[in-house]
PDB file of N, CA, C and O in Angstrom:
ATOM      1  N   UNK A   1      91.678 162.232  28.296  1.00  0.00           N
ATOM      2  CA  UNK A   1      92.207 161.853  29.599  1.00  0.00           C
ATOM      3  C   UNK A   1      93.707 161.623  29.510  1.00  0.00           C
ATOM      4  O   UNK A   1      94.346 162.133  30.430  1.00  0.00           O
ATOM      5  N   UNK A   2      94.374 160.985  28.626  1.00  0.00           N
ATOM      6  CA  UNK A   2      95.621 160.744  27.976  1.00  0.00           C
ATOM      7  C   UNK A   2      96.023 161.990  28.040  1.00  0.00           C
ATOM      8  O   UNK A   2      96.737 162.036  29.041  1.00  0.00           O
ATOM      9  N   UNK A   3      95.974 163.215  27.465  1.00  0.00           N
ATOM     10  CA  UNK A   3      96.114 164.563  27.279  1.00  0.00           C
ATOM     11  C   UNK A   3      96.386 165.151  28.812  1.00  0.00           C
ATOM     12  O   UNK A   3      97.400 165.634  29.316  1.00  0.00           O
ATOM     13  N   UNK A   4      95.306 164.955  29.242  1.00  0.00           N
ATOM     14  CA  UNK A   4      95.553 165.823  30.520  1.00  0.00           C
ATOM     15  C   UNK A   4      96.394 164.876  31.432  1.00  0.00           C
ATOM     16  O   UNK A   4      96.455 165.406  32.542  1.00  0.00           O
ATOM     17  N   UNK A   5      97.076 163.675  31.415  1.00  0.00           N
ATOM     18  CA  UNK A   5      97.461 162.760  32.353  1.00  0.00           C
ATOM     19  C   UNK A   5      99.102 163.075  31.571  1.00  0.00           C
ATOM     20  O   UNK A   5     100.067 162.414  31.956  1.00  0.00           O
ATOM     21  N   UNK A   6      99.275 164.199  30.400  1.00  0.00           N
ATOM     22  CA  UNK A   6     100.440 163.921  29.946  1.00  0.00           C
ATOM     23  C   UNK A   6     100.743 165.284  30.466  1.00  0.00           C
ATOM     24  O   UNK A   6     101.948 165.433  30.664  1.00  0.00           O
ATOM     25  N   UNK A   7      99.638 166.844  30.889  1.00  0.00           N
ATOM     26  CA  UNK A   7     100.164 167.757  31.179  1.00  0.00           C
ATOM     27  C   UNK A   7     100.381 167.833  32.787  1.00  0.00           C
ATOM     28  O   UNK A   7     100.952 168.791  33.309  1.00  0.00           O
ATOM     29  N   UNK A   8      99.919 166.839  33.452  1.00  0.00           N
ATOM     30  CA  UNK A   8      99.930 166.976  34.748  1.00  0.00           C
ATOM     31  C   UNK A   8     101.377 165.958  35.480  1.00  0.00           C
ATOM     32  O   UNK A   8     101.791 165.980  36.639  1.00  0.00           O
ATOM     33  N   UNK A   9     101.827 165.214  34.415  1.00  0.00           N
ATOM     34  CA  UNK A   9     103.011 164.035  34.442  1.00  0.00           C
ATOM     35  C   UNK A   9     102.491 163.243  35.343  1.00  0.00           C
ATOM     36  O   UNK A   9     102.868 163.002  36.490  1.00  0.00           O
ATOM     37  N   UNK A  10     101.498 162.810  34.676  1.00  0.00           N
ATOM     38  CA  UNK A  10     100.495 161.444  35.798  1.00  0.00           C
ATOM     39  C   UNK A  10     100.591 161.829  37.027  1.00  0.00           C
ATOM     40  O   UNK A  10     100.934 160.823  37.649  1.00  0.00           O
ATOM     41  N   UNK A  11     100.455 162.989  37.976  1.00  0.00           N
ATOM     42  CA  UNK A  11      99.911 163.038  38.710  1.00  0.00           C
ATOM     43  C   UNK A  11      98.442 163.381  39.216  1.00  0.00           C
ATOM     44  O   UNK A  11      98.172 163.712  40.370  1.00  0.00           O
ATOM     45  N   UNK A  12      97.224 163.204  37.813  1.00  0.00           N
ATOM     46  CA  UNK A  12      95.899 163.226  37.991  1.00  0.00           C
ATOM     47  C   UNK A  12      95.356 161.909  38.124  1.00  0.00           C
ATOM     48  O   UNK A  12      94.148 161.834  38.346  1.00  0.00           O
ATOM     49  N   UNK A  13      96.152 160.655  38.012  1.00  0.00           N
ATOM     50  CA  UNK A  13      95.977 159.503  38.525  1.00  0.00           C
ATOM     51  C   UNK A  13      96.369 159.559  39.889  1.00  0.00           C
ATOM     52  O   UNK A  13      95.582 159.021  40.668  1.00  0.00           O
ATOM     53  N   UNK A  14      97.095 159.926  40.233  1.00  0.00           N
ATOM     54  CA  UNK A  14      97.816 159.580  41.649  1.00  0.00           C
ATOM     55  C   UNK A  14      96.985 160.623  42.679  1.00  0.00           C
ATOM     56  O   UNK A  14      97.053 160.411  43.890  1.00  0.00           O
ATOM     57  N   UNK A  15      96.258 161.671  42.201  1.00  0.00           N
ATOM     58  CA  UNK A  15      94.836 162.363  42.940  1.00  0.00           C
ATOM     59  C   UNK A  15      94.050 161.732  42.926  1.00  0.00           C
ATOM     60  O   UNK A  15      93.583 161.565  44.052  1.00  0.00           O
ATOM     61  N   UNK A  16      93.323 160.942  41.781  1.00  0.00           N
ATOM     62  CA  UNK A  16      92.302 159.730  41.876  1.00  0.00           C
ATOM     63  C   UNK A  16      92.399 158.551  43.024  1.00  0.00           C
ATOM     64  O   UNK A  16      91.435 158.125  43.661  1.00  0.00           O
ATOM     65  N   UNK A  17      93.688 158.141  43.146  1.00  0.00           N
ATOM     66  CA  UNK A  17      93.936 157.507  44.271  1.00  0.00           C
ATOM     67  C   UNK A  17      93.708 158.115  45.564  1.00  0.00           C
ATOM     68  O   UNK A  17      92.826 157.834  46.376  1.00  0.00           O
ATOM     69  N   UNK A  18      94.717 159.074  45.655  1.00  0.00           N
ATOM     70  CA  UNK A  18      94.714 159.294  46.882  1.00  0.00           C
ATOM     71  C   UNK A  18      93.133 159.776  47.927  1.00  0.00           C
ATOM     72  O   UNK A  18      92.910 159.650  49.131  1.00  0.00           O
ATOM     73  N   UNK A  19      92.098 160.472  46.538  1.00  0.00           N
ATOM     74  CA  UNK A  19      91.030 160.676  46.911  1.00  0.00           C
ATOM     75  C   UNK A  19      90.045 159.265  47.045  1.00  0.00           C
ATOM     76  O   UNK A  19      89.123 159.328  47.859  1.00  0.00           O
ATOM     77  N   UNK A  20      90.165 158.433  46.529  1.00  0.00           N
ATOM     78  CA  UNK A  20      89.722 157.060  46.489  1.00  0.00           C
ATOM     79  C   UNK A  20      89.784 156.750  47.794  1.00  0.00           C
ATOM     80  O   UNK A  20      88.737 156.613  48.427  1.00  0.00           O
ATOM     81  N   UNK A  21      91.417 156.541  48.587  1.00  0.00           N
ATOM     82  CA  UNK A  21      91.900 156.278  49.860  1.00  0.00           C
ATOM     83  C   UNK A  21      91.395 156.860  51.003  1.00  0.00           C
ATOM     84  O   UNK A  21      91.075 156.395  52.096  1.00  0.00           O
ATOM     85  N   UNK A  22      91.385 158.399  50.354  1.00  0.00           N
ATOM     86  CA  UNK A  22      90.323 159.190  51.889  1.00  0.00           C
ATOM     87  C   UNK A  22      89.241 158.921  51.785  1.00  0.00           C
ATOM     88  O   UNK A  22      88.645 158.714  52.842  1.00  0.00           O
ATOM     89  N   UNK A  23      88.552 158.809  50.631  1.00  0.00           N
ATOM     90  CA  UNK A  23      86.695 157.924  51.045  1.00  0.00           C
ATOM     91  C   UNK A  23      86.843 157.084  51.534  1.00  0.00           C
ATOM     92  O   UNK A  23      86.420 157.325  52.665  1.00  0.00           O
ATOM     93  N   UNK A  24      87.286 155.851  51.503  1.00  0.00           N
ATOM     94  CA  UNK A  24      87.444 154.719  52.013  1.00  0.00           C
ATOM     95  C   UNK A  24      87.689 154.803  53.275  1.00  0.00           C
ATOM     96  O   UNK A  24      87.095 153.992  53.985  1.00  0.00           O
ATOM     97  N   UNK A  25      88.552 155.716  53.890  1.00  0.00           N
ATOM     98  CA  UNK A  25      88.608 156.023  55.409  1.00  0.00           C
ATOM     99  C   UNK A  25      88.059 156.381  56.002  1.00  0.00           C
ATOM    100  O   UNK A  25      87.918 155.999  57.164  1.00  0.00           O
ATOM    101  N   UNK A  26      87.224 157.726  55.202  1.00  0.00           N
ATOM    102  CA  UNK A  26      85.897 158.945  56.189  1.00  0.00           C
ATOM    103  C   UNK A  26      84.697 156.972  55.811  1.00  0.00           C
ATOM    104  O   UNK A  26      83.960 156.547  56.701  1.00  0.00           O
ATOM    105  N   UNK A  27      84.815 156.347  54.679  1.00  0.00           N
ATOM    106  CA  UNK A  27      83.522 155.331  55.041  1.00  0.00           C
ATOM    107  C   UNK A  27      84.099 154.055  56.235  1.00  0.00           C
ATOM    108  O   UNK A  27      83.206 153.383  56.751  1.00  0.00           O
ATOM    109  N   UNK A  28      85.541 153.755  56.639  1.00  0.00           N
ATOM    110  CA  UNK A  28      85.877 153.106  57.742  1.00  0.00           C
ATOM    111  C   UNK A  28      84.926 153.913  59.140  1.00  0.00           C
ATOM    112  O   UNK A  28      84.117 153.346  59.875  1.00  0.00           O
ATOM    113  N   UNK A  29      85.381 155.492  59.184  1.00  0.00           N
ATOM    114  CA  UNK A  29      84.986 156.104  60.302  1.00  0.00           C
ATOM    115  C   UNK A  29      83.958 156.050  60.561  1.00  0.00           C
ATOM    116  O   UNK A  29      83.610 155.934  61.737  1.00  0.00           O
ATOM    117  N   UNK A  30      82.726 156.142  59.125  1.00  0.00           N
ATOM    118  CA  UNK A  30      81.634 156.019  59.712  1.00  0.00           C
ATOM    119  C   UNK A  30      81.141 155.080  60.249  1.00  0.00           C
ATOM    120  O   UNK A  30      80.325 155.147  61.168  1.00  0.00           O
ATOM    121  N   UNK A  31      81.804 153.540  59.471  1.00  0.00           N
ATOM    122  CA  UNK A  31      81.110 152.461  59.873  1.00  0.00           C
ATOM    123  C   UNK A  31      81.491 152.062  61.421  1.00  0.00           C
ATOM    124  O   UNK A  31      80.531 151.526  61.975  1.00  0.00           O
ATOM    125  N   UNK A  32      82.298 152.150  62.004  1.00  0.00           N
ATOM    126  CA  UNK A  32      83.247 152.432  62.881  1.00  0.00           C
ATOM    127  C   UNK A  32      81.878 153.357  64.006  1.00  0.00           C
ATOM    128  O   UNK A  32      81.473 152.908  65.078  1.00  0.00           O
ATOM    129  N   UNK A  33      81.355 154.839  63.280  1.00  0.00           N
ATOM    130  CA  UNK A  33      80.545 155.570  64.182  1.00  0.00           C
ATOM    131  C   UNK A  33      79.146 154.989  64.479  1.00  0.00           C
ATOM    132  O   UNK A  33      78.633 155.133  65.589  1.00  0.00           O
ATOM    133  N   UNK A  34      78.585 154.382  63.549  1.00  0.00           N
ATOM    134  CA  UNK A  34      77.228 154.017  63.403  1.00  0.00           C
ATOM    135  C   UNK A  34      77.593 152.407  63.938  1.00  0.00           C
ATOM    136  O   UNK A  34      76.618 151.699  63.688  1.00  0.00           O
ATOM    137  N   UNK A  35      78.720 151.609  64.606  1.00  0.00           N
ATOM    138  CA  UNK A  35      78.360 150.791  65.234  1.00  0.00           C
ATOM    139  C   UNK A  35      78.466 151.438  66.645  1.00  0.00           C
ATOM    140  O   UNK A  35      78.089 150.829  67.646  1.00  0.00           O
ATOM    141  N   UNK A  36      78.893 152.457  66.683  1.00  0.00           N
ATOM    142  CA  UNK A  36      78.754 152.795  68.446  1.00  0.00           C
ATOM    143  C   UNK A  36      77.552 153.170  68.718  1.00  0.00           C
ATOM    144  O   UNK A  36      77.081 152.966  69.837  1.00  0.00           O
ATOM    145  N   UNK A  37      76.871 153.769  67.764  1.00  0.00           N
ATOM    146  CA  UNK A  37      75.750 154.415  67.983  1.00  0.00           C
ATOM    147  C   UNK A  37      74.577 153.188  68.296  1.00  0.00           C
ATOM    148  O   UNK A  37      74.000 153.050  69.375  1.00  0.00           O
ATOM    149  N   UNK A  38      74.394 152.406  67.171  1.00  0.00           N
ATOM    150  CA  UNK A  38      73.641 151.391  67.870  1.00  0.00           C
ATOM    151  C   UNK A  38      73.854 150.133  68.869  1.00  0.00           C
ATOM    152  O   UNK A  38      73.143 149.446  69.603  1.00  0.00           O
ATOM    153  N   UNK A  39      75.217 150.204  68.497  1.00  0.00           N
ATOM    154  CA  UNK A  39      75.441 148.815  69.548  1.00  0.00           C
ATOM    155  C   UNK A  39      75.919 149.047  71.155  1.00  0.00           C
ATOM    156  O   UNK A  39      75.654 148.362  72.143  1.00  0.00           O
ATOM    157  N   UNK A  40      76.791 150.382  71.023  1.00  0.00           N
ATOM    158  CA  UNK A  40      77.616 151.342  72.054  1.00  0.00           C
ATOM    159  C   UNK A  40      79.051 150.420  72.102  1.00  0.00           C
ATOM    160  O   UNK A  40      79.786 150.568  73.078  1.00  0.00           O
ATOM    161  N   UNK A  41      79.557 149.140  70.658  1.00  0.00           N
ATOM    162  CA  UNK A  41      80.692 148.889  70.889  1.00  0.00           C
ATOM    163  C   UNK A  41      81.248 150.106  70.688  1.00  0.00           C
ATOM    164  O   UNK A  41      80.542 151.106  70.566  1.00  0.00           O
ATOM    165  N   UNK A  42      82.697 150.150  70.627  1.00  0.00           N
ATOM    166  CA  UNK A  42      83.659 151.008  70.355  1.00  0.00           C
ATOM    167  C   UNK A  42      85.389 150.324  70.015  1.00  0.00           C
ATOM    168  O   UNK A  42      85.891 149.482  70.760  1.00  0.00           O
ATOM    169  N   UNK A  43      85.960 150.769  69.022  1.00  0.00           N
ATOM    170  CA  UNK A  43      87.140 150.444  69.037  1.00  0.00           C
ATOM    171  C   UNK A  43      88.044 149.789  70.243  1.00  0.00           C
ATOM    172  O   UNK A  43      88.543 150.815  70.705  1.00  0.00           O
ATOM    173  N   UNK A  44      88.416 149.009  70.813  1.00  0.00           N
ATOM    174  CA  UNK A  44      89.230 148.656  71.853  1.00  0.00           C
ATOM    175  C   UNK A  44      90.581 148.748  71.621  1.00  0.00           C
ATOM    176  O   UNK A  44      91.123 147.908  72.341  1.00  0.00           O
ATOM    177  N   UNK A  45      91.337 149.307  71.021  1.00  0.00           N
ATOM    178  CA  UNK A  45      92.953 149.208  71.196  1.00  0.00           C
ATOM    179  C   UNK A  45      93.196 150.357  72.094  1.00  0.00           C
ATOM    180  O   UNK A  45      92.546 151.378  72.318  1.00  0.00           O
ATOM    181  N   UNK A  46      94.423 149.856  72.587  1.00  0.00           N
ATOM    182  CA  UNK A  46      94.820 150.742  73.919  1.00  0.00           C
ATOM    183  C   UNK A  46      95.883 151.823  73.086  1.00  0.00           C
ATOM    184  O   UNK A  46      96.884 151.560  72.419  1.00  0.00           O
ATOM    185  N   UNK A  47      95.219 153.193  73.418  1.00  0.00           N
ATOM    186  CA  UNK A  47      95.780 154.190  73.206  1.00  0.00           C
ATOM    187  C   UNK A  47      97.369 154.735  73.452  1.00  0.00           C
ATOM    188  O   UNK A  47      98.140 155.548  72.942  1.00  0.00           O
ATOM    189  N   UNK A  48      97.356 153.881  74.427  1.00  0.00           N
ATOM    190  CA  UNK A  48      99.287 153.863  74.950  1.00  0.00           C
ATOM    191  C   UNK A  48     100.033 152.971  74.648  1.00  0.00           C
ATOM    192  O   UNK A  48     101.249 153.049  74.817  1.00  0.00           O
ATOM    193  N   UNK A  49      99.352 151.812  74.072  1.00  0.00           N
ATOM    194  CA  UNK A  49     100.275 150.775  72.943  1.00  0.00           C
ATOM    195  C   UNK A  49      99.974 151.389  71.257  1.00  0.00           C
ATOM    196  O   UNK A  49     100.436 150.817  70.270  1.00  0.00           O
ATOM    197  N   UNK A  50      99.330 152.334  71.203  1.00  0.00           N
ATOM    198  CA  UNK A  50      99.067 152.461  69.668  1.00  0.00           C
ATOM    199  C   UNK A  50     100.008 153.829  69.419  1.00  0.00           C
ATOM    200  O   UNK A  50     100.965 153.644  68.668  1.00  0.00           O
ATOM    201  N   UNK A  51      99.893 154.784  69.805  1.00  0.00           N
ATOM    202  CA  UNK A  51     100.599 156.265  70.525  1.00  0.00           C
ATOM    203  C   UNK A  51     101.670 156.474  70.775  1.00  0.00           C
ATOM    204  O   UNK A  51     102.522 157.193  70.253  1.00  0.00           O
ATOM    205  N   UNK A  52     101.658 155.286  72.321  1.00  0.00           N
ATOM    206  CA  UNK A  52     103.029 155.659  73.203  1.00  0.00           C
ATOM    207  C   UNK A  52     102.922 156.875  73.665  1.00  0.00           C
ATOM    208  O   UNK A  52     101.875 157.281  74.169  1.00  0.00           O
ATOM    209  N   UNK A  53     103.933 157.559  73.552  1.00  0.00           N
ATOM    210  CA  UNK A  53     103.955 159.154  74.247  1.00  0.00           C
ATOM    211  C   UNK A  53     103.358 160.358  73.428  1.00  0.00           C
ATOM    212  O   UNK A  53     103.098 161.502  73.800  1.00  0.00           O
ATOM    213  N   UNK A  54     103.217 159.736  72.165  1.00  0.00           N
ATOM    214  CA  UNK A  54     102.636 160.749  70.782  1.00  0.00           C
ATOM    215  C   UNK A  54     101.590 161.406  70.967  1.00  0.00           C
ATOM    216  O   UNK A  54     100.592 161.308  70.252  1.00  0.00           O
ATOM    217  N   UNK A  55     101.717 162.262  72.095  1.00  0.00           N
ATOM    218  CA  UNK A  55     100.016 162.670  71.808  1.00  0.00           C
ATOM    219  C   UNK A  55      99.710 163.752  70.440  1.00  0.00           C
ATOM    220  O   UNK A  55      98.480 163.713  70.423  1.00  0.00           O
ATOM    221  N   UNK A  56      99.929 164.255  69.823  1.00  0.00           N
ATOM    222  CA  UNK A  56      99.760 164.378  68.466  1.00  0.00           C
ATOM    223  C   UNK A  56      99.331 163.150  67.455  1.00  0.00           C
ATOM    224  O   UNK A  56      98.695 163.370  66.424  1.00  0.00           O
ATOM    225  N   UNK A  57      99.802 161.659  67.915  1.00  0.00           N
ATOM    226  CA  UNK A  57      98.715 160.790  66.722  1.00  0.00           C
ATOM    227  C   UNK A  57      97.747 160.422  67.733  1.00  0.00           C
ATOM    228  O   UNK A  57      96.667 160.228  67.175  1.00  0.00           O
ATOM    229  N   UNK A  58      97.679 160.254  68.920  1.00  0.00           N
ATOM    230  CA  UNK A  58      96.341 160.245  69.921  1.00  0.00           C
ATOM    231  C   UNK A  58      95.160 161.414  69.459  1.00  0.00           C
ATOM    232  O   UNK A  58      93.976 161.254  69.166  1.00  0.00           O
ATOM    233  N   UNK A  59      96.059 162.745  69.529  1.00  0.00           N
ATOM    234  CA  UNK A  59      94.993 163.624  68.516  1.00  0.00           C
ATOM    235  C   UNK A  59      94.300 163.181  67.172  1.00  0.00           C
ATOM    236  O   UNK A  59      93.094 162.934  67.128  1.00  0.00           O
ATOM    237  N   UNK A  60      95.000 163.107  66.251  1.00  0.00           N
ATOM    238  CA  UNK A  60      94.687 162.009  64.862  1.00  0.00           C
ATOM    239  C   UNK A  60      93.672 161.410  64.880  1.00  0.00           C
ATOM    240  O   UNK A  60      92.770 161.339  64.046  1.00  0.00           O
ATOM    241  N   UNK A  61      93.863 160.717  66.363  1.00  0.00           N
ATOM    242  CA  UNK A  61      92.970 159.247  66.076  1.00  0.00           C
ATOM    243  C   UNK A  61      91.760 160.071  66.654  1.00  0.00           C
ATOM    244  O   UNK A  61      90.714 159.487  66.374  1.00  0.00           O
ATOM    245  N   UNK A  62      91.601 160.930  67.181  1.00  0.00           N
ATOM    246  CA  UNK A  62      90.289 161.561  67.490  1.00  0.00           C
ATOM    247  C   UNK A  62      89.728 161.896  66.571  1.00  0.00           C
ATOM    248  O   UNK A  62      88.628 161.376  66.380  1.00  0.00           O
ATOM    249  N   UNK A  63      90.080 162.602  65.895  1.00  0.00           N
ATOM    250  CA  UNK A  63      89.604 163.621  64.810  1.00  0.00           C
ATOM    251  C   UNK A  63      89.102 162.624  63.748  1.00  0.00           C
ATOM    252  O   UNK A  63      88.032 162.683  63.140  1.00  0.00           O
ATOM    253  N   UNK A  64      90.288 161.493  63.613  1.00  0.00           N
ATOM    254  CA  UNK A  64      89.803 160.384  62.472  1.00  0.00           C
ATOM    255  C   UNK A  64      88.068 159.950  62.950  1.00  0.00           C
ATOM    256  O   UNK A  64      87.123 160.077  62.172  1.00  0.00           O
ATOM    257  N   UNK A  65      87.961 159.508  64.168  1.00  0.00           N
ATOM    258  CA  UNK A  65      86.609 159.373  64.858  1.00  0.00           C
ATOM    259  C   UNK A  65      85.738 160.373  64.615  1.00  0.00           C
ATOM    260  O   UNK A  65      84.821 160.496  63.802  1.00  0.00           O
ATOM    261  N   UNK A  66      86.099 160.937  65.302  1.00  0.00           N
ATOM    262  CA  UNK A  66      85.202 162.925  64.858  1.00  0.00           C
ATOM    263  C   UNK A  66      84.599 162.539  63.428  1.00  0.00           C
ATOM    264  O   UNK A  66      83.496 162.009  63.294  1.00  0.00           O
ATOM    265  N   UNK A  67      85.511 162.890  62.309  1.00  0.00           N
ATOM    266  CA  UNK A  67      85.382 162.792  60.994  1.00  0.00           C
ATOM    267  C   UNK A  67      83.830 161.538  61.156  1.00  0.00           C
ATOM    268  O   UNK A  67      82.688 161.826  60.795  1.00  0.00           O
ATOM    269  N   UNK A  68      84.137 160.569  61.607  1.00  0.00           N
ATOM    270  CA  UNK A  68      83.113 159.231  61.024  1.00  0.00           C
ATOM    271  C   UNK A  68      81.569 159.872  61.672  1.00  0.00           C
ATOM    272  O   UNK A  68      80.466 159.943  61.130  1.00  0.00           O
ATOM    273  N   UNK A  69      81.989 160.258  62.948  1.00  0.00           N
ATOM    274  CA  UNK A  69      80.506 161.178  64.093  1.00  0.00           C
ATOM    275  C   UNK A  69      79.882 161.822  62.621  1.00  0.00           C
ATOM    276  O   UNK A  69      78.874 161.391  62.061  1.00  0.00           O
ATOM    277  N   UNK A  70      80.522 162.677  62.258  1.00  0.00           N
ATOM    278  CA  UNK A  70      80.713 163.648  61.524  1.00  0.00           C
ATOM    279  C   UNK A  70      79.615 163.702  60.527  1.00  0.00           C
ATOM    280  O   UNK A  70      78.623 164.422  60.412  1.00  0.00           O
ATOM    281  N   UNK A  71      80.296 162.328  59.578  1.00  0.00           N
ATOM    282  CA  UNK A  71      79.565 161.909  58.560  1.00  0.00           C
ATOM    283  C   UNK A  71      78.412 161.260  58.851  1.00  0.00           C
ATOM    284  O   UNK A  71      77.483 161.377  58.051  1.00  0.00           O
ATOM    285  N   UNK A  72      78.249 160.487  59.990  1.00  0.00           N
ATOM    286  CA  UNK A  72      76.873 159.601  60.474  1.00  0.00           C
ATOM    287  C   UNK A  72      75.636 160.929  61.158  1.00  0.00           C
ATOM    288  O   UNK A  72      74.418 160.816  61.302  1.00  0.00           O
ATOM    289  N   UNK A  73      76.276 161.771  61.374  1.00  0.00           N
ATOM    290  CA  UNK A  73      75.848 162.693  61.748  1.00  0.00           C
ATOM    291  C   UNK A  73      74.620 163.146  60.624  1.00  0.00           C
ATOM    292  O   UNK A  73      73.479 162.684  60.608  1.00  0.00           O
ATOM    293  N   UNK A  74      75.095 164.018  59.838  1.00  0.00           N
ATOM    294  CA  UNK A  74      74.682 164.509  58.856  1.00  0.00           C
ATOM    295  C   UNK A  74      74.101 163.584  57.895  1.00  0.00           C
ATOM    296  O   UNK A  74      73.170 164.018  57.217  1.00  0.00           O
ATOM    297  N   UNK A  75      74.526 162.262  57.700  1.00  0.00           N
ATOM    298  CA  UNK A  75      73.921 161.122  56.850  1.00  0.00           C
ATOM    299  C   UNK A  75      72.373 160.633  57.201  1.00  0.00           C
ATOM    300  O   UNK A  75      71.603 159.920  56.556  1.00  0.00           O
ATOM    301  N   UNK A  76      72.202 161.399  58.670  1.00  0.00           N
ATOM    302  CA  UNK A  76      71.161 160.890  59.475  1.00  0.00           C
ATOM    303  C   UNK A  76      69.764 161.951  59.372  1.00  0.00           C
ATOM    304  O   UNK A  76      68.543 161.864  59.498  1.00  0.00           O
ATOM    305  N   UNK A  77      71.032 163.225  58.989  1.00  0.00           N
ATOM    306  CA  UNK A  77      70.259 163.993  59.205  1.00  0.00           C
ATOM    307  C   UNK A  77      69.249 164.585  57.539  1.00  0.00           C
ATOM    308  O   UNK A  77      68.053 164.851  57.418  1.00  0.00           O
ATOM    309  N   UNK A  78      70.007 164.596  56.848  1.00  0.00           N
ATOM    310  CA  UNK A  78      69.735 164.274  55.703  1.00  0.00           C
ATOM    311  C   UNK A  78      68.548 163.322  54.642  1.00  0.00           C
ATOM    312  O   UNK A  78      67.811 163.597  53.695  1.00  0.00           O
ATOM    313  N   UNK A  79      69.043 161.521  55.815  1.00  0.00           N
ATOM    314  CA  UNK A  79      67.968 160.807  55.545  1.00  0.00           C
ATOM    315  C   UNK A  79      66.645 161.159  56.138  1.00  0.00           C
ATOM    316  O   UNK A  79      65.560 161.150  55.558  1.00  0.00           O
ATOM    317  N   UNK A  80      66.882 161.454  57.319  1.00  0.00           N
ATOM    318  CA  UNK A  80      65.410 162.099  58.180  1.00  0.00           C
ATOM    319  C   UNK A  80      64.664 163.240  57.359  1.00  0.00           C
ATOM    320  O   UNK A  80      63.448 163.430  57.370  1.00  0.00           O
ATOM    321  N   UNK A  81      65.495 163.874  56.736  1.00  0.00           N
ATOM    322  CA  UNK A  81      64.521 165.109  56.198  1.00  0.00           C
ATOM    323  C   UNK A  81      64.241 165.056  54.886  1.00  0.00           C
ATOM    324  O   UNK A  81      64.065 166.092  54.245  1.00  0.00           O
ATOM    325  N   UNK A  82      64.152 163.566  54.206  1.00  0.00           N
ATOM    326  CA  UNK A  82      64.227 163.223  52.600  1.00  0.00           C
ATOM    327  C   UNK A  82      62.864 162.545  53.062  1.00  0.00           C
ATOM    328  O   UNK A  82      62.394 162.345  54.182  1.00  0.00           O
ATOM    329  N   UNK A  83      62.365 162.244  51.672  1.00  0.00           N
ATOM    330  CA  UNK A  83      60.791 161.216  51.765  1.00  0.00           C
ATOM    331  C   UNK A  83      61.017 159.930  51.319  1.00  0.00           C
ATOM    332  O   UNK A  83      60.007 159.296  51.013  1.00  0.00           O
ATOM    333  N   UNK A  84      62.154 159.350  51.198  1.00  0.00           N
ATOM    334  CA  UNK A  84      62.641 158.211  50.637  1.00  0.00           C
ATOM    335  C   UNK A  84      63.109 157.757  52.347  1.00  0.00           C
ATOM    336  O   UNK A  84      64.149 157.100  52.313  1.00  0.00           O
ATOM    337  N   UNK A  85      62.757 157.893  53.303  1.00  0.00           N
ATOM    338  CA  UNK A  85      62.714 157.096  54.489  1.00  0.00           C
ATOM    339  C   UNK A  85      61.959 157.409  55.214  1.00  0.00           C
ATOM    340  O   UNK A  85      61.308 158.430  54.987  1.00  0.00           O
ATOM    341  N   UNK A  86      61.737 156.616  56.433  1.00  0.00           N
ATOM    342  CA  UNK A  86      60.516 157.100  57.621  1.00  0.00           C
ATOM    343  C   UNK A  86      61.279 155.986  58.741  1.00  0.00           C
ATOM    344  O   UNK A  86      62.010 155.004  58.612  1.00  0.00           O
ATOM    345  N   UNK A  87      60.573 156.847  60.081  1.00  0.00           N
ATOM    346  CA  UNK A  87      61.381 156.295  61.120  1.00  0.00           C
ATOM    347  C   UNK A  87      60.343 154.847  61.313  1.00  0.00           C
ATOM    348  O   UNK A  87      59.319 154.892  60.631  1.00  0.00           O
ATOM    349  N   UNK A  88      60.512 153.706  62.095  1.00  0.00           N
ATOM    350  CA  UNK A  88      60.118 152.395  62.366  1.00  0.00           C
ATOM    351  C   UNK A  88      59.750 152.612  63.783  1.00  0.00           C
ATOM    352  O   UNK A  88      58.783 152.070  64.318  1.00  0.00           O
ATOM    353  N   UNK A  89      60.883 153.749  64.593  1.00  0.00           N
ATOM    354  CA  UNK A  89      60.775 153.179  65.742  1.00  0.00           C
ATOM    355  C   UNK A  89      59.876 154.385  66.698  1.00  0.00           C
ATOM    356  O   UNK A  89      59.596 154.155  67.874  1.00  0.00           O
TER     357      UNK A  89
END
């Protein structure tokens, strides 16, 4: 690991991070998706105090959402078709 952290000039640590950082976000989004889904809260900050005129990070913040749908999506779908769960309801 030393070896390869000396041919890359420590930037195979600084990929470990940064990939660390995007899980941690796609798992914000989901948790974030799977409370709308059961509760129907949703994020409340106002899009025109967070934005302003930016609609390019208004886009962002969709897609960041999207992304969490995304993952709860398929996490659901996945568990449903495994034998290590069954529905309750």
């Amino acid at each position: 690991m030393v070896f390869l952290n000396l041919l890359t000039l420590g930037l195979w640590s600084k990929v470990g991070r940064l990939t660390h950082y995007a899980f941690d976000a796609v798992l914000i989004s989901a948790f974030l998706a799977g409370m709308k889904r059961s509760t129907g809260l949703t994020p409340s900050f106002k899009r025109d105090k967070v934005a302003g005129e930016n609609k390019e990070l208004s886009g962002w913040i969709d897609k960041y959402l999207g992304v969490g749908e995304w993952v709860m999506d398929q996490s659901v779908a996945i568990a449903g078709s495994s034998g290590y769960f069954e529905r309750t309801r």
